[in-house]
N, C-alpha and C positions, 0 to 999 in steps of 0.2 A: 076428409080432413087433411089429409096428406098432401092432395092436388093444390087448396088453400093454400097451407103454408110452402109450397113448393113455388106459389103464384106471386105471393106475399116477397117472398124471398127474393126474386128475379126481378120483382118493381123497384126494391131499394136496391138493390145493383144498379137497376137500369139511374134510378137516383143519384146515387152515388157515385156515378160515374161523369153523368152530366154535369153533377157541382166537382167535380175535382178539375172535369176540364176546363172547367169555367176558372178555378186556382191558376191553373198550369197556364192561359192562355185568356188572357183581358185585351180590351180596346188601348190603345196606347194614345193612336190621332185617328181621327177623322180628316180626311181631303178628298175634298167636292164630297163623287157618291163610294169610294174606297177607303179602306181601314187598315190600319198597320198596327197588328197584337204586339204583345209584351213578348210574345214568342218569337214571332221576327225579329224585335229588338234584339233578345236575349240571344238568340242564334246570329246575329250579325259581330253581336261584340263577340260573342267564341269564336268564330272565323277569321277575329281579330287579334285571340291572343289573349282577347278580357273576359276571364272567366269571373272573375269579381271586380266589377266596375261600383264607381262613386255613382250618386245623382248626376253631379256634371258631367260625368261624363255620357251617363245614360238618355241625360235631356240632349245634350252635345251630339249624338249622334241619333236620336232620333229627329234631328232638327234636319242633320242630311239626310237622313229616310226620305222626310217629306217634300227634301229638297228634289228629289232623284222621281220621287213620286208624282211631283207637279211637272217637273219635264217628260215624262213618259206618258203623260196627259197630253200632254203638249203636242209629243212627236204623233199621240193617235188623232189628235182635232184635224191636224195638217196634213194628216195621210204620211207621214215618213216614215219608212222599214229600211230594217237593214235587210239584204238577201243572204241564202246562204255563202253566195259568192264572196261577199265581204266578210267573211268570217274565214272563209278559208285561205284569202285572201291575208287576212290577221294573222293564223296561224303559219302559213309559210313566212311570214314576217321574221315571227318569234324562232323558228324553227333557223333561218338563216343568220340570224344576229347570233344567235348560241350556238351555230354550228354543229346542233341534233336534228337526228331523225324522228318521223311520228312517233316510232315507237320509245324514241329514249323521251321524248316529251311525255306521254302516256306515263311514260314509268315513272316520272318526276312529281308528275300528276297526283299520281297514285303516292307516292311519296310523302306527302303533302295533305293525304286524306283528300282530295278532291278528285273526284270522276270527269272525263275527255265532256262529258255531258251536261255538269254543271260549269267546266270552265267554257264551253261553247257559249252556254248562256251570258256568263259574265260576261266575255268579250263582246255579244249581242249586245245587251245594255252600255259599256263604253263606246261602242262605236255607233248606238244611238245618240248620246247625250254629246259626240265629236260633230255627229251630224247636226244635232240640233243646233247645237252653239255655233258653229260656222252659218248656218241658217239667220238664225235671229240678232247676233253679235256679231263676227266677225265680218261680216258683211258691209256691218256699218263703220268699221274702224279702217281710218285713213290716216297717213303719216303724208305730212309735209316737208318739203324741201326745209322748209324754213327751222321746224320741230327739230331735225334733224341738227341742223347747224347751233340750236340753241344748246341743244342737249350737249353738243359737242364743247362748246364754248365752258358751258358750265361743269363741264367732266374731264377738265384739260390735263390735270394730275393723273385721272384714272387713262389717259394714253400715252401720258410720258415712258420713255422708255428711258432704265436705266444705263447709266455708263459702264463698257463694257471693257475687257481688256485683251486684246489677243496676242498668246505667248505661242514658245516653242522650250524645248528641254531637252538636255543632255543628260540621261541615267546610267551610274556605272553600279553594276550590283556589285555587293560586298562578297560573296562567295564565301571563298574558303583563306581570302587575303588579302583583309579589308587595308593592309597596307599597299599594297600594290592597287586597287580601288582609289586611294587615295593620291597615289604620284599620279595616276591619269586623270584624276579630276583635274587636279592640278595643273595638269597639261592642258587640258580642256580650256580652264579658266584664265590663264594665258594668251592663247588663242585667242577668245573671246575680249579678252582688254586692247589685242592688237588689232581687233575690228573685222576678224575673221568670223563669218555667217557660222550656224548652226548644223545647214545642211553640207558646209564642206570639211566641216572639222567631224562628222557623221561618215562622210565618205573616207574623210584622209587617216582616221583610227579606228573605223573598221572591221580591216583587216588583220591588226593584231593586236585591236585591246575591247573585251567585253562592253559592249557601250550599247546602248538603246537609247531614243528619241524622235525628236523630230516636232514638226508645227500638232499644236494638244488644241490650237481652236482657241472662242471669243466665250468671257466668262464674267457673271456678275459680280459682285462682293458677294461672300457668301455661298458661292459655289463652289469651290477648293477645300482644302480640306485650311484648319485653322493655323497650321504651320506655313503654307505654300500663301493664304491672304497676308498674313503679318510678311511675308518676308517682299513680298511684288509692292507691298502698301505704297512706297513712297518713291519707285522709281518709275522715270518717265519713258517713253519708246527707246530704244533702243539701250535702254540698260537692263543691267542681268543682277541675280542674286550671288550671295559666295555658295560655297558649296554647301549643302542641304544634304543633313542625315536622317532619314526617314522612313520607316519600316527597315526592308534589308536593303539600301541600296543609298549612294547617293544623287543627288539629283542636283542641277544648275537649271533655274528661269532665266530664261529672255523676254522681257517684253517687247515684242515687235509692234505693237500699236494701241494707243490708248483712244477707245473713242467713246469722244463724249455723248452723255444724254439726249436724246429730243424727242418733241413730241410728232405722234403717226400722223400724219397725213391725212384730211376728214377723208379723203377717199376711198381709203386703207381699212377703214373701221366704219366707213358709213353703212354697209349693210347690219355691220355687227347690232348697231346703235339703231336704225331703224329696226330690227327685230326685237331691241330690249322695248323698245318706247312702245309696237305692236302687242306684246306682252302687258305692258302698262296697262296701258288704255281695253286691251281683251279682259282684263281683271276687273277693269273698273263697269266697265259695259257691264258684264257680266252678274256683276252683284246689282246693278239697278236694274236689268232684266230680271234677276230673281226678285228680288221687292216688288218690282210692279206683278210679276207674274203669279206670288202669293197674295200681295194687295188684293187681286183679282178673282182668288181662287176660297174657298170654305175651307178654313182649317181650325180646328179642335184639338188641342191637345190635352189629353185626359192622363196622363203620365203623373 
C-alpha cells in the first residue's frame, strides 16, 4: 500500500510539473521549422530593463525576435559564420575605444549581471547580422555623383555656415583697487580711439599695469557670454566696445574682423552627404529585404 501511494504521489509530481512548465513557458511564433517561447520573450525584455511590459510592447519586440530569427536562417542557408577571430577581434575594439583592460571589461560585465560568455555570444549574433546585411544590402546600395549634388542643392541651409566674428581684448582685473583698474582702462581705451593695436598697447602696459589679453579667436552669435554679444552687436571691424565690467575684471573688445556667412563648398561635405544618403538607402534596402525575406519564410505568431 505504501509503494502505491508513494508511486501515485511521484506521477502527479511528475504532472504537475509538466503542466507548470507548460505556464512558465508557451510557443510565442513559429518561423519555418524554429520556435521562440514566451520565455525568451520574457527573458529579452528583462535584459532590457522591462520587467512589465504592455502587449505592444511585447508583440513590438517579438516582431524583432522573428526578425533576428529569419536572418540567422539566412546566415545558416548561405554558409556564413562569424570566427572566433572576429569576436576577438570586436572585443579589442571595445577594449580600446574605453581604454580598459580584459579584465576591467570582465568586471563591467560582471557589473551589469552578464558573463564574458554570454556577451561573446551577443557580439557573435551582431556581427552575424553586420555580415549578413553588407552581404544582401549593402552590396546593392550605390550613390551617384548626380544623388550627391541633388542632396546638396536641396540641403543648402543645412551647410551654410554662420557669420562669425574675430575679436581680441584687453582685461585689467579689479584687485584690490578697482580705481586704479579703472584709470588704466581708460588709458587703454585712449589708446585704442587713437588707432593703436591691441598687441602693442599689451606690450607697452605691461610692464607696470596689471593687464591680460590678446586675440580670443572667431565666434558665432551665441557663443560669448550675453554681456560681451550685446556689447560687439553693432560694431563693425575695427571698432572696440567702452569698457566692460564683468565678473572681477574689466575688459575692452576689438573687433578685428567680421566675416560673413556662406555656404561649404560640395567638396567639403561631399563625403559627409554621400554617407548620409548610403545610410538612407541601407535603411530602405533593408526593410524590403526584410519583407521579402518574411514574405518567403513560415511565420505564426501565437502571442
Amino acid at each position: 500500500m505504501l509503494k502505491k501511494i508513494t508511486l501515485t504521489a511521484l506521477l502527479f509530481s511528475l504532472i504537475s510539473t509538466s503542466v507548470w512548465a507548460e505556464q512558465l513557458s508557451k510557443i510565442a511564433a513559429v518561423v519555418n521549422d524554429e520556435i521562440i517561447t514566451t520565455r525568451q520573450l520574457e527573458q529579452r525584455l528583462a535584459n532590457k530593463g522591462q520587467q512589465v511590459a504592455t502587449d505592444g510592447q511585447m508583440r513590438q519586440e517579438l516582431d524583432n525576435m522573428v526578425n533576428e530569427l529569419l536572418m540567422e536562417q539566412r546566415s545558416r542557408e548561405i554558409g556564413m559564420q562569424v570566427t572566433d577571430d572576429d569576436i576577438e577581434t570586436a572585443i579589442d575594439d571595445v577594449q580600446r575605444q574605453n581604454n580598459i583592460s580584459r579584465e576591467q571589461l570582465e568586471q563591467a560585465l560582471i557589473a551589469q549581471g552578464m558573463s564574458m560568455s554570454l556577451y561573446r555570444n551577443q557580439l557573435r549574433q551582431q556581427i552575424l547580422r553586420y555580415k549578413l546585411m553588407g552581404y544582401e544590402v549593402k552590396s546593392k546600395v550605390d550613390i551617384t555623383r548626380q544623388e550627391v549634388r541633388n542632396y546638396y542643392q536641396d540641403h543648402l541651409d543645412q551647410y551654410r555656415q554662420a557669420p562669425r566674428v574675430r575679436l581680441s581684448r584687453l582685461t585689467f582685473p579689479l584687485g584690490n583697487d578697482a580705481e586704479v583698474a579703472k584709470k588704466d582702462a581708460d588709458v587703454a581705451l585712449r589708446k585704442l580711439d587713437e588707432g593703436e593695436s591691441v598687441d602693442d598697447i599689451l606690450v607697452n602696459m605691461s610692464s607696470h599695469t596689471p593687464i591680460e589679453g590678446g586675440e580670443m579667436g572667431s565666434f558665432v552669435a551665441g557663443e560669448l557670454s550675453a554681456t560681451f554679444d550685446q556689447a560687439i552687436a553693432d560694431l563693425d571691424s575695427g571698432e572696440h566696445t567702452p569698457i566692460i565690467e564683468l565678473g572681477d575684471a574689466l575688459h575692452i573688445l576689438k573687433v578685428e574682423e567680421r566675416i560673413p556667412g556662406s555656404v561649404a563648398d560640395i567638396s567639403t561635405v561631399e563625403e559627409q552627404i554621400r554617407s548620409e544618403l548610403t545610410q538612407q538607402k541601407m535603411d530602405q534596402k533593408l526593410q524590403e529585404w526584410r519583407d521579402e525575406l518574411r514574405s518567403q519564410s513560415y511565420v505564426d505568431i501565437r502571442l
